[in-house]
N, C-alpha and C positions, 0 to 999 in steps of 0.2 A: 504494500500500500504506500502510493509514494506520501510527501509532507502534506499535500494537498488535500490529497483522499481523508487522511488522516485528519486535519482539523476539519473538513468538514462534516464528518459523521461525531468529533465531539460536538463543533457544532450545536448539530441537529439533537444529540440528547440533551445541551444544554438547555436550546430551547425548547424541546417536550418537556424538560424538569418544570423549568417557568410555566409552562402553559396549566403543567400540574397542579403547584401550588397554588396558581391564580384559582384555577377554578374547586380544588381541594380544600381552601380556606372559605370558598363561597357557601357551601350547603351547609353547613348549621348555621351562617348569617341568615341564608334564603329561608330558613326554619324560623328563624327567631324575628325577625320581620316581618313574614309572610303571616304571621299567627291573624286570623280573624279574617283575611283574606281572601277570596277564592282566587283557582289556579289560573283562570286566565288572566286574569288582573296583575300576578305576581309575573307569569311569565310575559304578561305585557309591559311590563314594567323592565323587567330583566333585559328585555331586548333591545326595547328603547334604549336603555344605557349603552348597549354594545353599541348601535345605530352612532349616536351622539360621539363616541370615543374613536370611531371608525372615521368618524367627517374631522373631526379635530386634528389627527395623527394622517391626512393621506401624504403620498410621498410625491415626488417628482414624476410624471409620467414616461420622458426614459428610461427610468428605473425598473419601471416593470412591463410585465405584458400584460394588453388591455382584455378586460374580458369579452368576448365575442358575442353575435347572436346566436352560433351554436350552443352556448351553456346556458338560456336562458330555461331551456326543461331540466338540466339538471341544478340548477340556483333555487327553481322551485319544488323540485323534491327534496333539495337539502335544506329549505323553510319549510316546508313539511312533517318531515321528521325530525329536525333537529332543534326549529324555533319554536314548535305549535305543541307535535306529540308530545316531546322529549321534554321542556321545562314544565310543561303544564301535569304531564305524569307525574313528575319529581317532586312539585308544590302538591301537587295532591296526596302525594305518597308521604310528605314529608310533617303531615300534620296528623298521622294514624300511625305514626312507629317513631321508635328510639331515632336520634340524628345519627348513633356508633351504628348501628347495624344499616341504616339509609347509606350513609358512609362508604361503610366496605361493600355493601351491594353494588355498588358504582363500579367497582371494582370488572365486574361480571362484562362492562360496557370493553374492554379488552379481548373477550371471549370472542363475543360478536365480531367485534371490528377484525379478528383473527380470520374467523371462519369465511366471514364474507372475503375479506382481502384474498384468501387461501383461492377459495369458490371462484370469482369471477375475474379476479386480475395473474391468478397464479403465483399468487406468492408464495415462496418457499416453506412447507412446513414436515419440518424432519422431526424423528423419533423426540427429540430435545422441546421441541414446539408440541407437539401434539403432548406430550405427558403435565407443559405447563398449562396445554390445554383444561386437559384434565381434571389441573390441580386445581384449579380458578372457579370450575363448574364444582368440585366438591366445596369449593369455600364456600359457593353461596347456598348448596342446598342445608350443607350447617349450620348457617342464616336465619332459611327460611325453616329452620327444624325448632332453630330458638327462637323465631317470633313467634311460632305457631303454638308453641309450647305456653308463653304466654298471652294467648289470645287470640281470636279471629279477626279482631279490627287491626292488633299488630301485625297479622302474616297479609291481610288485604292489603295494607300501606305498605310495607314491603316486596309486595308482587305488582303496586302500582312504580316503585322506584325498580324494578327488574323490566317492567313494561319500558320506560326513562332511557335503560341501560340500551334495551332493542332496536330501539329509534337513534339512538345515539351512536349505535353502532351502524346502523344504516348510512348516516347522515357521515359519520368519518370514512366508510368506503365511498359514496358519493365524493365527496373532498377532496381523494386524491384525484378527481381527472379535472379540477379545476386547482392543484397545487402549485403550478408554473402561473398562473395570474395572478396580478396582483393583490395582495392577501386583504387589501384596505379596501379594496371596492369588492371582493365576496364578501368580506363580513358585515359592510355596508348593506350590501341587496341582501343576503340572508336575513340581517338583522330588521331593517324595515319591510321587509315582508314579514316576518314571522311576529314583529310587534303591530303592524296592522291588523295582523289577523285576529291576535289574542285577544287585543284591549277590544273589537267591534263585536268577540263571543262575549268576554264581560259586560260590556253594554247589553247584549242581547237579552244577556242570561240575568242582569241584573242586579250580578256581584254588587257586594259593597263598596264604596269608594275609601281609598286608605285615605291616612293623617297625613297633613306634610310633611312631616319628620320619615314616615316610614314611607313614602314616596320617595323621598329622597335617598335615602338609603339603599331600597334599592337597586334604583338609578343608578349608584354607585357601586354598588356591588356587580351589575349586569354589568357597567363599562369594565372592569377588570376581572370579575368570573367568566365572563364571558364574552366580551371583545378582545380586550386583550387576548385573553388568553385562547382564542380561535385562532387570533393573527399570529402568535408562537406557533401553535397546533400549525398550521397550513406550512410555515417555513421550513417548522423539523418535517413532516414530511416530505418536501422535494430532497431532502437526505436520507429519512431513514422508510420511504415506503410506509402507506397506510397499517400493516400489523404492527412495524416495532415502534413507529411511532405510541399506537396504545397501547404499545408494552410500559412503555417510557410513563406513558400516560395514566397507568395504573396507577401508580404512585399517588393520586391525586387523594382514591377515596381514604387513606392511612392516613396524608396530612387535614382531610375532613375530619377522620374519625378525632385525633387528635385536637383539631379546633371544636369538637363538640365537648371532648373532656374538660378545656379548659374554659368554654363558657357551661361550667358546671355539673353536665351528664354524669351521672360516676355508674351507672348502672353497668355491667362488664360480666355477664356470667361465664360460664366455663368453657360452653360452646360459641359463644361468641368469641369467644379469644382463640379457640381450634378452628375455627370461620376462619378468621384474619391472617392467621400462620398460613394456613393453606391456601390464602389468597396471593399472602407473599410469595409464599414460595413458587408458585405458578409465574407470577412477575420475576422474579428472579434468574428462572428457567429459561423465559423467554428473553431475557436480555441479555444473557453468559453464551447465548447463539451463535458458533461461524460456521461463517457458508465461502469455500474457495475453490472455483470450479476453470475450466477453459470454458468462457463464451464468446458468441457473436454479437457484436452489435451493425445490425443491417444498415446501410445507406439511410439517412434521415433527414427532414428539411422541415423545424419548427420553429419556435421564438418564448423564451422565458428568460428571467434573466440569471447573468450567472457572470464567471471570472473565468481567467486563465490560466489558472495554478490549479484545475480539478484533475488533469490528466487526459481530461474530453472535449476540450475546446482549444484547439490549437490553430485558428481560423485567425486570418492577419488581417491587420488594422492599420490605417494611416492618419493619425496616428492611433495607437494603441490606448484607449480609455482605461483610466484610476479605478478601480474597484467594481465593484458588481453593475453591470447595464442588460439593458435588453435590444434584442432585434432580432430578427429572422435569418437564422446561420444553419447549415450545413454540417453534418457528418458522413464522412467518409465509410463504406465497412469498415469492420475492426475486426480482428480474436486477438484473443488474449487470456492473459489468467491475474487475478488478485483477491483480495480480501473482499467480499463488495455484499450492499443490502440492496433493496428493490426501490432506488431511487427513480428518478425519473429517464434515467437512464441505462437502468438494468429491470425493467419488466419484462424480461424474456421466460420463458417456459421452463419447468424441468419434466 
């Protein structure tokens, strides 16, 4: 793996770490906020923020590739599943169970994103992947063994935040084929559609309207649980490929469960802690992964943006531009052999 290769897959885990902890510190806010609230209100609200944080932060438009009219069916599946189904399961789910076990159920949203990426885009999953498969899918049925144990309204809130997890995994395999565009205008369009949508079902439906105080919050919570933290998500993917990004991304529900302990939660029984261990471990599985094989990469003519130190862009310039741009450039075939994840330019077959 040349120096290139190398920092850019730290990179990319760096920013899945952030995109984790953004949105991992979010759910017991969303809980503790949301209280009295119904779910399309809260995730109308949620979005909104992301919207607002998305128009404040865009970047230069040589910087990136612009999103096309081909992804406007897929912009609107991924407000679908990710802005509408996905936060409004989670508020729903998040006011009939523990925030520690909501938490690590989130956890499961890696499973998903695994299977699907596996499924439709071919992504790599060897003996190593499939057992932290495994392990993830035992976390949560240990989960849903301790909430059912205590109660039926805790296992319904709990199967509504695994409902959250399915959409959410949807909505991150959808992501990756809009990961080379600019990350500020997807989470833009995602996010004003999906808070269109939510707050005109709360009006419909005739939710209550929050306080100012807890509007605000969380406005504030949505601009960084979930704008921010998309705009991370979308970047580490064009380095690490839709699964191991939600590997990376696992992490998120452990510093949730964590911010629920310290906004007071202490409830933690036995099986809730053999939950979590096997949630880890499954993340851990999937992230101790290497894949190093001889492949091809075929002839190719796209535009996202990118540098010249990755080992795949070796295309001349007059003069040669300072750091990351975009435009429509050229690859040559290739084979070759290295270290390499399912970037956006290693989606090949095995």
């Amino acid at each position: 793996m040349t120096p290139g290769q190398h920092s850019a897959v730290l990179r990319g885990g760096v920013l899945a770490l952030i995109a984790a902890a953004l949105f991992g510190m979010s759910t017991p806010f969303v809980q503790w906020w949301g209280r009295g609230l119904g779910p399309f209100t809260t995730a109308g609200l949620l979005y909104g923020g992301a919207g607002l944080v998305a128009w404040f932060i865009r970047r230069p438009l040589e910087r990136e590739a612009q999103l096309q009219r081909s992804d406007a069916g897929r912009l609107l599946a991924m407000a679908l599943f990710g802005a509408v189904i996905g936060p409004v399961a989670l508020a729903w789910g998040l006011q009939r169970t523990s925030g520690t076990s909501a938490s690590l159920m989130l956890t499961v949203e890696a499973l998903f994103t695994a299977l699907l990426a596996w499924r439709l885009y071919g992504e790599t999953a060897d003996r190593r992947v499939v057992l932290a498969m495994f392990s993830l899918l035992a976390g949560g049925l240990v989960l849903a063994l301790d909430q059912g144990m205590q109660g039926d309204v805790q296992l319904l809130g709990l199967a509504a935040v695994m409902v959250a997890t399915a959409a959410w995994g949807v909505d991150n395999t959808l992501s990756r084929g809009v990961a080379d565009r600019d990350p500020g205008q997807v989470v833009l369009v995602k996010s004003t559609l999906g808070g269109m949508a939510t707050l005109l079902l709360a009006v419909w439906f005739a939710e209550p309207m929050p306080g100012l105080l807890a509007a605000v919050m969380l406005l504030g919570i949505g601009a960084t649980g979930y704008g921010l933290s998309l705009r991370f998500y979308l970047l580490a993917q064009r380095t690490f490929g839709a699964a191991r990004t939600g590997s990376v991304f696992a992490f998120a529900p452990f510093i949730g469960a964590l911010g629920a302990f310290a906004l007071g939660e202490r409830a933690a029984s036995a099986l809730l802690v053999v939950g979590g261990v096997l949630m880890l471990a499954g993340v851990v599985l999937h992230l101790i992964e290497s894949h190093d094989h001889a492949h091809t990469h075929e002839a190719l003519e796209h535009e996202h943006a990118h540098t010249h130190d990755d080992g795949h862009h070796d295309h001349a310039h007059d003069p040669t531009p300072q750091g990351a741009h975009s435009h429509r450039h050229q690859h040559t075939a290739l084979t070759h052999q290295h270290p390499h994840v399912p970037d956006l330019h290693h989606g090949h077959r095995h």
